[in-house]
N, C-alpha and C positions, 0 to 999 in steps of 0.2 A: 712399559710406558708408566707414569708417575699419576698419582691421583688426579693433579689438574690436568693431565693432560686426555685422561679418561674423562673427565667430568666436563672439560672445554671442546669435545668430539661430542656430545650431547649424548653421554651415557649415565644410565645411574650404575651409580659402585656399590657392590658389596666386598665386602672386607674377610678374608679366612683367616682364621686361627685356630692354633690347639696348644693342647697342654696333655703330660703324659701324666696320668693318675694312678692310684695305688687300686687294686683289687677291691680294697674293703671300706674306699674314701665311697663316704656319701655325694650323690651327683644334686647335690645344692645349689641354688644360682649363686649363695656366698663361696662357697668353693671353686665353682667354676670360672666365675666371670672375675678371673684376677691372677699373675702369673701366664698370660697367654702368649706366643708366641708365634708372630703373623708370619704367616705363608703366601700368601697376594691376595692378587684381587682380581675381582670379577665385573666387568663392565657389560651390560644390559641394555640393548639399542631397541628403543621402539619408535620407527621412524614416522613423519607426518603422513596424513594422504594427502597425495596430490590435489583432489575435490577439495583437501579442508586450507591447503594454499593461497587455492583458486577463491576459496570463500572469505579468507580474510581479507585478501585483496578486493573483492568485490564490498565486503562489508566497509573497509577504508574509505573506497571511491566513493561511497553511498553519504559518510558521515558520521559512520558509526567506530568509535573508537572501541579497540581489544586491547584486551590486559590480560595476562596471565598471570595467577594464581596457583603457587604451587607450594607445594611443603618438600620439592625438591632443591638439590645443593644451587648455589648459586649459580655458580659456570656451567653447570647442565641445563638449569633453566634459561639462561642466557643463550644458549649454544640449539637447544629446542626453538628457541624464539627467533634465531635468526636465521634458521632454515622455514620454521613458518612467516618470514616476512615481517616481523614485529621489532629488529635488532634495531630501530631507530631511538627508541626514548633511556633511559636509567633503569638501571635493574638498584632493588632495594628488598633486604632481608628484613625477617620477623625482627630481627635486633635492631636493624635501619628505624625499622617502622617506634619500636617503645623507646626510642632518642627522640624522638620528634616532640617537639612540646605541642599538645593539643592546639592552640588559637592557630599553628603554624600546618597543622597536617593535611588540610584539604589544598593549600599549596605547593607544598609539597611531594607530594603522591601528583601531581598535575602532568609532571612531564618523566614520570616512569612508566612505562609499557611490562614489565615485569615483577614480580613479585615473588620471593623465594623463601625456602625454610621459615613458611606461613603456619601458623596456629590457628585453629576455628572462629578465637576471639580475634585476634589479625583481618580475617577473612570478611566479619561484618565490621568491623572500623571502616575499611576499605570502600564496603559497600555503601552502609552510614555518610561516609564522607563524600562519595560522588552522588547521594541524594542531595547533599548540602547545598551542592557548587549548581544542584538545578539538574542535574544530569539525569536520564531515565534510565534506569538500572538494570540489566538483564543479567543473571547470577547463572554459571552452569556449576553442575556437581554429580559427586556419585555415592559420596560415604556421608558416614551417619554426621561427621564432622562439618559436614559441607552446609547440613539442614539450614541451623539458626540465617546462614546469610540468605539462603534458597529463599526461607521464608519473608528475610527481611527486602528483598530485592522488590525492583517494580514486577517485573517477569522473571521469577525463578525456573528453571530449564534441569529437567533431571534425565539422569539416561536410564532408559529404559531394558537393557541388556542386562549391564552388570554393577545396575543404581540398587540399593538398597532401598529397602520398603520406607524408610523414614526419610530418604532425600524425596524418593517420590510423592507421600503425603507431605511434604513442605513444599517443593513445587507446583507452580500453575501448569505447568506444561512438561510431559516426558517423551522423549525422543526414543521414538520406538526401533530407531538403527541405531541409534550413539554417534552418530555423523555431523558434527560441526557445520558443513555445505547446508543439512537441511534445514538448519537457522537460518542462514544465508538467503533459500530458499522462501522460507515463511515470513522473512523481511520481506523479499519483491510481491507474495502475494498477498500481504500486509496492503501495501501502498498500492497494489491493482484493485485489491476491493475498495478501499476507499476512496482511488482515484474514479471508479464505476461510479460508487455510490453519488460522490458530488456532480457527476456526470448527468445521473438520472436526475437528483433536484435540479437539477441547469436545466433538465429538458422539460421534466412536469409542470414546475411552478411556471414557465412561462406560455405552455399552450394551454393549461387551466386557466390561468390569469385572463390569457385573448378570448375567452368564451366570455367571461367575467364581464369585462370591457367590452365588448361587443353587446351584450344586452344593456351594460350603464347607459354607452352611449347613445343607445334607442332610445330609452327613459328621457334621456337630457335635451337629447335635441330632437323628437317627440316624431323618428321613422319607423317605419316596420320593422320590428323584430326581423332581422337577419337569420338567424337561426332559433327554433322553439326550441323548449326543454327536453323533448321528445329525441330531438335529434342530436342535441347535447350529451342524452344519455347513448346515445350511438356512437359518439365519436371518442368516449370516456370508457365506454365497455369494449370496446373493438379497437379504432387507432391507437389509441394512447397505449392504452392493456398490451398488445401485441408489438408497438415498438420500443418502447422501455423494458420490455422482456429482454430487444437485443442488446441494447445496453449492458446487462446483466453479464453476458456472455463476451464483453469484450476483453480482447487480451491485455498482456500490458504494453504499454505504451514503449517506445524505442527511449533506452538513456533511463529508465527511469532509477534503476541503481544507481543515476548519476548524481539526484537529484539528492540535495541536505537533508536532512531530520524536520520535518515540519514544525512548529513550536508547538506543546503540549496542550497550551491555552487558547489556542489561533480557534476562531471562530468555525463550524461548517460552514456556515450562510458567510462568505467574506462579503467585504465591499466588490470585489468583482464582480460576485454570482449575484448579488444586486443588481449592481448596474448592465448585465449580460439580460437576469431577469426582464429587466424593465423595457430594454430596446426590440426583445425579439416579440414579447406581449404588446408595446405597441406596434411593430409589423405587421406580425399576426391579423391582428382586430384592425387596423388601418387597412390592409390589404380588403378582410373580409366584407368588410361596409361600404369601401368603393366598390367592389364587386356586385355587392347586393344591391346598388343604389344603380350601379350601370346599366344591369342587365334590367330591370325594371324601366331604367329609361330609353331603352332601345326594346320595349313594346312583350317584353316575355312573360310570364306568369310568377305570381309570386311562389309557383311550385318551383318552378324552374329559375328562379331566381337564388330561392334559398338549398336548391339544390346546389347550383354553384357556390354559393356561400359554403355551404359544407366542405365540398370539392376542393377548396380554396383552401382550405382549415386544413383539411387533410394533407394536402399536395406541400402546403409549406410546413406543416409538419416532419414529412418525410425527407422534405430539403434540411430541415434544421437536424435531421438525427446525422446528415452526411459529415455537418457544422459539427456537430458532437464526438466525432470519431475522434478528433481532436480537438481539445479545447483551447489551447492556446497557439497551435501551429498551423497553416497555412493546408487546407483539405483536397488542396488541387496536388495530388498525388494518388497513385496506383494503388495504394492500400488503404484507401480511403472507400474504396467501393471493393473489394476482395479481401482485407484485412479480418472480415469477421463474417463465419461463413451463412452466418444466420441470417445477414442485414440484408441481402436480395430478395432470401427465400421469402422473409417479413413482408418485403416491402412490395413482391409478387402477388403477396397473399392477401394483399391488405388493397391494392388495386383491384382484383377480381373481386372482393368485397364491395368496394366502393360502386364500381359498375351494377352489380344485380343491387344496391343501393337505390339505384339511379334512376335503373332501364327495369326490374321487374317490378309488375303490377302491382303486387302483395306490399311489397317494400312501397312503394307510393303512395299506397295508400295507408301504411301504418304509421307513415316518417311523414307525409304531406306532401311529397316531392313531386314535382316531373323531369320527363328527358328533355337533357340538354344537348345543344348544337357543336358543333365542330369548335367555333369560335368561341363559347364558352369554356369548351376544355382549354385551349389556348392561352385566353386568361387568365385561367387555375391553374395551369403551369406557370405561366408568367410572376404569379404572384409568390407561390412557391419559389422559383428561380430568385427575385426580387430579395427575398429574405436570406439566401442562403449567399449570393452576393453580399449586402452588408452588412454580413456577419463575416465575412471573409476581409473587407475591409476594414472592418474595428479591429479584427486580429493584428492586419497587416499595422496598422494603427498602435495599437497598444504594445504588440511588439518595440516598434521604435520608441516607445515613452521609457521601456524597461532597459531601455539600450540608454540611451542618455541618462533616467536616472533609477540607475539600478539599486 
């Protein structure tokens, strides 16, 4: 088989030679390396893993574009690339790349997926240049040559097996198997923690806020305090503390390697989690103060009023964490209450709470409360129910607006 044909089977070639020397010739590199006469060649197959396949295609679907960088022949690098799933863009040599006139190179390199018989200084032009165009950079390497781009990347990425000590002080991150997939990996749980995190602001800032609102609107329109501080501080150390714990624990979400590259500058707080903020804070607090105002007007005590008031707090709490399993899609599904195995055990424990809240004497009299009736709890689910309905309805709502104008 012929050089290209070795090197376009995705092998690297080494090349045999000799030469017959005299006894008493010095073995010199000037001596040796001239007069040689080639004997063949030796092709070197080291194939992909199947995980690191699975991971570029997963990395693709997500938005995330792979480039290969190699200081190998072209047709090997090309023939590498099209068994890992990359043979769609231009393969371009270190010679490709110092033709290129500078104002033209971050265009150029735009639609190559390959990169061949590379040099170190090649390697950060490359990187340099998809900083330019806006792009966030993730650099993998292993030799010492690899550093400069490691360091210059947004995320430099060293391997940890058979990375030299200087790729891995210039990387932020070393891959303790050398496995391609566990990028892949550290992308989706990338986007699960922070898809958590904007999760929990969605859930805090709006049952903080209804405590908030709940005591303004005493102030403003001059009724009883709904809930004291007292018990503010109950529902802040206990409800809130133990349901945004499960928050923390939830998994990712289905598709999300489906989903683009979020923009680097895009807000945490968007316009969304504002206006999500704002509707379940006034729920919340609108629920709690009709509550507080009913149960007072059908003759009960103000113990047992603000008891419900709590009750009410709580219960649509627990409605709104069901609303948070998912935040943009539709929660009347099966894994909306079995999806995360924490969210029952929580919300078991945090109802036994609220009862010796409610019913034992200690608790009454350190919070201010009394026992409430059948028909009060009723309410307080009601109110809960109420919130967690149209929060389901904006979904079903905003949905459609993202369908027309996506």
């Amino acid at each position: 088989m012929c050089l290209d044909g070795l090197t376009d089977s995705g092998m690297r070639v080494l090349g045999i030679a000799a030469k017959w020397a005299d006894e008493d010739r010095d073995l010199t590199p000037e001596a040796v390396e001239n007069g040689l006469s080639l004997i063949g060649l030796i092709g070197l197959i080291d194939p992909p893993r199947e995980e690191a396949i699975a991971a570029i295609a997963s990395c693709r679907a997500a938005g995330i574009q792979v480039k290969m960088i190699t200081g190998d022949h072209a047709l090997t690098a090309r023939a590498i690339a099209r068994d890992l799933g990359l043979g769609g863009g231009r393969t371009l040599t270190g010679a490709d790349l110092d033709r290129i006139e500078p104002a033209d190179f971050v265009a150029a390199i735009e639609g190559a997926d390959v990169f061949a018989r590379t040099s170190p200084e090649h390697k950060l032009m490359l990187v340099a240049a998809m900083q330019r165009a806006g792009d966030v950079v993730a650099m993998t390497g292993d030799g010492v040559n690899d550093a400069p781009a490691l360091k210059r990347a947004d995320v430099g990425v060293a391997m940890g097996r058979k990375g030299t000590e200087a790729a891995k002080e210039a990387a932020a991150i070393v891959l303790a198997d050398d496995n391609f997939a566990s990028i892949a990996h550290a992308v989706e749980e990338g986007r699960t923690v922070y898809e958590n995190i904007r999760k929990a602001i969605l859930y805090i800032l709006p049952t903080n806020g209804a405590e908030a609102a709940v005591l303004v609107a005493a102030i403003v329109f001059g009724f009883a305090i709904p809930i004291t501080p007292v018990q503010i501080l109950w529902v802040n150390m206990v409800t809130e503390t133990l349901l945004s714990m499960v928050i923390a624990f939830e998994p990712a979400v289905k598709g999300i390697m489906m989903r683009p590259p979020r923009p680097p500058k895009e807000a945490l707080l968007s316009r969304f989690l504002v206006w999500r903020t704002v509707l379940v804070t006034a729920l919340l607090a609108g629920g709690v103060v009709w509550l507080h105002q009913f149960e007072l007007g059908r003759g009960m005590s103000e113990g047992a009023a603000r008891a419900a008031a709590v009750n009410a707090l709580v219960l649509g709490e627990i409605f709104y964490l069901f609303n948070m399993r998912h935040m943009d899609r539709s929660s009347f599904q099966r894994d909306v209450l079995f999806g995360n195995r924490y969210a029952l055990p929580a919300v078991g424990a945090l109802l036994l709470l609220q009862l010796a809240f409610t019913y034992l004497p200690p608790m009454q009299k350190l919070f201010g409360t009394a026992a409430m009736d059948a028909k009060a709890w009723l309410l307080c689910a009601l109110v809960g129910a109420a919130v967690f309905v149209v929060v389901e309805i904006e979904k079903a709502w905003m949905s459609k607006s993202r369908k027309r104008n996506p």
